[in-house]
C-alpha positions as CSV (number, residue, x, y, z in Angstrom):
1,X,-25.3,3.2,-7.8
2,X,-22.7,0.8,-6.6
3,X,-23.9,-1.6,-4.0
4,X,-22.8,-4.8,-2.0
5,X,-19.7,-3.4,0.2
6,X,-21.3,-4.5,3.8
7,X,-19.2,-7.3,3.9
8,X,-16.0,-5.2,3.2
9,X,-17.0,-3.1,5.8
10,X,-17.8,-5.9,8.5
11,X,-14.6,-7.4,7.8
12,X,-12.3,-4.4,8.2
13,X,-14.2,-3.8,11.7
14,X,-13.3,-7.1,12.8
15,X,-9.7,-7.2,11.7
16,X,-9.0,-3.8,13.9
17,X,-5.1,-3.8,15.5
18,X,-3.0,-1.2,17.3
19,X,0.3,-0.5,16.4
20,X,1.1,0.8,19.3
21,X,1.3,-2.6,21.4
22,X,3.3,-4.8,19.1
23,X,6.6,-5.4,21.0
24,X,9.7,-3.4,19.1
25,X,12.3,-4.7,22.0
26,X,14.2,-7.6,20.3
27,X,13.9,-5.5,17.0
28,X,15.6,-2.6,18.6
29,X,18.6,-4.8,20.4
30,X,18.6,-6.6,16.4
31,X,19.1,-3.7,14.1
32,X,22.5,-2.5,15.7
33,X,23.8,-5.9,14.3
34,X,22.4,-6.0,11.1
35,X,25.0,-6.0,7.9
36,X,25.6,-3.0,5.9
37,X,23.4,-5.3,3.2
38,X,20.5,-6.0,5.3
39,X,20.5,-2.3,6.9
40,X,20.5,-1.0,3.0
41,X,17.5,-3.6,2.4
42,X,15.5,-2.8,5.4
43,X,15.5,0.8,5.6
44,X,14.8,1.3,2.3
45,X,11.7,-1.3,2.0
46,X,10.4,0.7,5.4
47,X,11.3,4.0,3.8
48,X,9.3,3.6,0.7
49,X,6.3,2.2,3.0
50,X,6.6,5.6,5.0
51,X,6.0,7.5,1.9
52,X,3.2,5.2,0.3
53,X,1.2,4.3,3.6
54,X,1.3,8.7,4.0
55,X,0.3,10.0,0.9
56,X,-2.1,6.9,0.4
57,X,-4.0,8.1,3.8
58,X,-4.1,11.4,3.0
59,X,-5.8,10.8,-0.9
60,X,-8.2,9.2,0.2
61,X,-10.6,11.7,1.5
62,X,-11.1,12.5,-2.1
63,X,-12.7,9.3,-2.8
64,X,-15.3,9.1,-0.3
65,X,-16.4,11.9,-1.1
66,X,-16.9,11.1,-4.9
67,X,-18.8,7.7,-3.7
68,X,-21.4,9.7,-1.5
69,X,-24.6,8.2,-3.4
70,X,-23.5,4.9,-1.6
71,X,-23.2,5.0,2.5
72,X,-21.7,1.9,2.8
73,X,-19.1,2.5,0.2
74,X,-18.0,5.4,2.0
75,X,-18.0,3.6,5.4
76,X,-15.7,1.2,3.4
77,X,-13.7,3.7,2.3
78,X,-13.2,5.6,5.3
79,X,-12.4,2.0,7.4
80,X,-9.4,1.4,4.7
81,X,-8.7,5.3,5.6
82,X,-8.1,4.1,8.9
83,X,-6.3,1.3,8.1
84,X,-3.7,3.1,6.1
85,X,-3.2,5.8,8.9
86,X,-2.4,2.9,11.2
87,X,0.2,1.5,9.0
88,X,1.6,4.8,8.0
89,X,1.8,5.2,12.3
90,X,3.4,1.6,12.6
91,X,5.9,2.1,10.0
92,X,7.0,6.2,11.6
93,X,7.3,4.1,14.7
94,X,9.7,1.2,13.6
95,X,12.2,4.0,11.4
96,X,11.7,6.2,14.8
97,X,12.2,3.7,17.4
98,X,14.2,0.7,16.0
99,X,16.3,2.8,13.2
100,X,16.4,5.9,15.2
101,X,15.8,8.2,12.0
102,X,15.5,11.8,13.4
103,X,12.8,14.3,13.1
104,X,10.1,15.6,14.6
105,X,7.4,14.5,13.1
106,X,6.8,11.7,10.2
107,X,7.3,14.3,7.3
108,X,10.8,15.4,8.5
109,X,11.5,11.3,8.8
110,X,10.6,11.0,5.2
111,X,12.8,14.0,4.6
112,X,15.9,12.7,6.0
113,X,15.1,9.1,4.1
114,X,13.9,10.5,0.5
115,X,17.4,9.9,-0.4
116,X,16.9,5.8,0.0
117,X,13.3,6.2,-1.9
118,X,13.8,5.7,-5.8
119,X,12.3,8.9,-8.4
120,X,9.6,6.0,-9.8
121,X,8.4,5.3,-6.4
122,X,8.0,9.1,-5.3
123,X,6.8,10.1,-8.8
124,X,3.7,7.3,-8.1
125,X,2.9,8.4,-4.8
126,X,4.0,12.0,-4.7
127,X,2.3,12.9,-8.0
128,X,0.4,10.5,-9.8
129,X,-1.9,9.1,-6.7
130,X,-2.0,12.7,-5.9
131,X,-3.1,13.9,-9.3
132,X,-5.8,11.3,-10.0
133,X,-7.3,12.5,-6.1
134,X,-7.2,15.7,-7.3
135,X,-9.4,14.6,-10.5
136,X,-11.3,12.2,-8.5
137,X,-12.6,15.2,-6.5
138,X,-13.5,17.6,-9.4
139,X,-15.5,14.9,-11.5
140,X,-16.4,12.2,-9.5
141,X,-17.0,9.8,-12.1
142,X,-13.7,9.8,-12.4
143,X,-14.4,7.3,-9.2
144,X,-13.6,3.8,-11.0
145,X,-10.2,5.4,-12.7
146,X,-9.5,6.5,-9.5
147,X,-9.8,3.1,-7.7
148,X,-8.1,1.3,-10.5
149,X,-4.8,3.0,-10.3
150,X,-5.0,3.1,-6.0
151,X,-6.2,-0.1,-5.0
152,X,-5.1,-2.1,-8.3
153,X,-1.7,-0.7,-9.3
154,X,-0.7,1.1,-6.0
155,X,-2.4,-1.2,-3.3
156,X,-2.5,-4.5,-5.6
157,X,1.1,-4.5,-6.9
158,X,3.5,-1.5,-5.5
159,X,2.9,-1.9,-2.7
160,X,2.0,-6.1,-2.1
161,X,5.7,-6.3,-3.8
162,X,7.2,-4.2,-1.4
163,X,5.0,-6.2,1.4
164,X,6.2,-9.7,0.0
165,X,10.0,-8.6,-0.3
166,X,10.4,-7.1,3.6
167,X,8.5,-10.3,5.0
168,X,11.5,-12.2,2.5
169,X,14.0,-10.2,4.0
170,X,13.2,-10.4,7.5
171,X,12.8,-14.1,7.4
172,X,16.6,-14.3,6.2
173,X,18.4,-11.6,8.2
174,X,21.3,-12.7,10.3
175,X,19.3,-11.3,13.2
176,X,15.3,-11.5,14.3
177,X,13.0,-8.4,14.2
178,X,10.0,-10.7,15.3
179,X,8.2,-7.0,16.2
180,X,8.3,-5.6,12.4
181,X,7.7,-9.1,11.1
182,X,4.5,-8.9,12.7
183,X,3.3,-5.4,11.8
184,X,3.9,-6.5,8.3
185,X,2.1,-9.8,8.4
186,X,-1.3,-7.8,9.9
187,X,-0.2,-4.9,7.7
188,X,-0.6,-7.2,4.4
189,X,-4.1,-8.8,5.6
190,X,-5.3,-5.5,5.8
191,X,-4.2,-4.6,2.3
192,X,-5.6,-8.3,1.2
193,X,-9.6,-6.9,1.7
194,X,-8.4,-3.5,0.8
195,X,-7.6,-5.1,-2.9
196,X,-10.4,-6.9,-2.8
197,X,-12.7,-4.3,-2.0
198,X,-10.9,-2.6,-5.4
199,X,-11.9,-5.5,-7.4
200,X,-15.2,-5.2,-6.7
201,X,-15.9,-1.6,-7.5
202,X,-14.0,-2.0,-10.7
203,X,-16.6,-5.5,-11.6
204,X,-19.3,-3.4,-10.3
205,X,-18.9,-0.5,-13.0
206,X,-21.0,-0.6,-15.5
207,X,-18.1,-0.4,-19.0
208,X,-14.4,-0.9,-18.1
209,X,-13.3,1.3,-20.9
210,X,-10.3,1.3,-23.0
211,X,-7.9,3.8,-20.7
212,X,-8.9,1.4,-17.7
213,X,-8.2,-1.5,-19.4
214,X,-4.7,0.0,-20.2
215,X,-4.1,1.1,-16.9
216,X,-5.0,-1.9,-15.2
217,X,-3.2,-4.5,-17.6
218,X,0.0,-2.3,-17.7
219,X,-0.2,-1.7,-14.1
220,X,2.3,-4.7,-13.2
221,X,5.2,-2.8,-14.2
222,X,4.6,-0.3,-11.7
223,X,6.5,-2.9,-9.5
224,X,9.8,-2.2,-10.9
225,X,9.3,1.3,-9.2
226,X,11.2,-0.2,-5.7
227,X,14.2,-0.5,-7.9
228,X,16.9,-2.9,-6.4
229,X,14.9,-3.7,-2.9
230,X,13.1,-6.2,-4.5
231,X,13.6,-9.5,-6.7
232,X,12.5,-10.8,-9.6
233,X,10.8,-13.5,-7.9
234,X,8.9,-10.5,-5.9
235,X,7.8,-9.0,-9.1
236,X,6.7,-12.3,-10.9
237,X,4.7,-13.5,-7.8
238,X,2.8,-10.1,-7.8
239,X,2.4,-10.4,-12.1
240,X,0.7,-13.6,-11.3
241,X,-1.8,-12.1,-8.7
242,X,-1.6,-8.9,-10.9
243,X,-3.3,-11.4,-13.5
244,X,-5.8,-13.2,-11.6
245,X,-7.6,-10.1,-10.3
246,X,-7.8,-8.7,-14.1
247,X,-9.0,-12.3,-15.1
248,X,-12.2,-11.5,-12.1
249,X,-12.6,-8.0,-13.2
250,X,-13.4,-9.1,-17.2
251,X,-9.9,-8.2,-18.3
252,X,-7.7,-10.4,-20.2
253,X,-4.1,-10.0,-19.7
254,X,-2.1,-9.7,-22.8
């Protein structure tokens, strides 16, 4: 049995935020005036975050209930389940309010901005993350797998990429969006225990075998699945994190 995630679940109580009251005014009054470069950036960083922080949500019923011999695992995992519902609301809210995408609902917002989402993004959380659930929930052993390619790969460098680049391009548009700037910042210390929290079921296992060690060392090229929306500098500052929680987990990176 894996044991020792009170902390993780202490911390994620304490770090609680609501979307709802983070102040979208200046952002709204900013995006008319964006350049066609920095609307292209934008919407597409906040598009692929639609479709990761939803399918990411959804998934992860499937792992709490393959870690139900540990209580305070699954309170973990169901506070991150939280968390990634709040940030899949606060980023619906910014493409709905401040980009005025249309739709009804959140999936018919990801409908209308699939177009701006590149195949290798979609393919990781549309089918693989989706897949390894699916696996997760049939043979729950499958549990460690199942957190190495989520909060490792997915959490640890698809998404923290993407998170890194839209803080980078907010700070340099021609305009402010103090309002989304802000969502991201709390939305990246959420992800920060979330990764941690990763690491430690990974240590805690007792053999990290050969498949895991694959996954996990080749997982840094998962960050070229945002395409153009992010920079090389993006992707070599997540390699070097990528690298250090390997190094904490037993793993050398080749």
């Amino acid at each position: 049995m894996i044991t020792g995630y009170g902390h993780f679940a202490q911390l994620a109580e304490s770090l609680q935020w609501d979307e709802t009251t983070i102040d979208l005014t200046a952002d709204i009054e900013a995006w008319g005036k964006l350049e066609q470069e920095e609307y292209d950036q934008v919407l597409g960083l906040l598009a692929g975050f639609c479709v990761g922080e939803t399918s990411v949500a959804t998934h992860l019923t499937s792992f709490q209930a393959a870690a139900s011999t540990d209580d305070r695992m699954v309170e973990v995992l169901q506070a991150q389940a939280r968390d990634e519902a709040r940030h899949a609301r606060f980023f619906d809210r910014v493409v709905r309010e401040v980009a005025g995408v249309p739709g009804n609902n959140m999936a018919e917002r990801i409908d209308v901005l699939r177009d701006r989402i590149s195949p290798d993004l979609l393919e990781l959380f549309e089918e693989k993350l989706p897949a390894i659930a699916a696996s997760v929930a049939d043979d729950h052993s499958q549990l460690t797998a199942a957190v190495g390619l989520y909060h490792m790969i997915l959490e640890g460098v698809v998404l923290t990429a993407g998170q890194h680049a839209l803080l980078q391009t907010l700070k340099g548009l021609s305009v402010q969006m103090p309002g989304t700037h802000k969502g991201m910042e709390l939305v990246l210390r959420d992800e920060r225990w979330h990764i941690g929290f990763g690491s430690r079921v990974i240590q805690s296992a007792d053999v990290v075998d050969d498949q895991m060690e694959e996954l996990l060392t080749q997982g840094v090229k998962a960050a070229s699945a945002w395409g153009d929306l992010i920079s090389q500098d993006d992707i070599a500052q997540v390699e070097h994190l990528h690298q250090r929680r390997l190094k904490s987990v037993g793993i050398k990176f080749w």
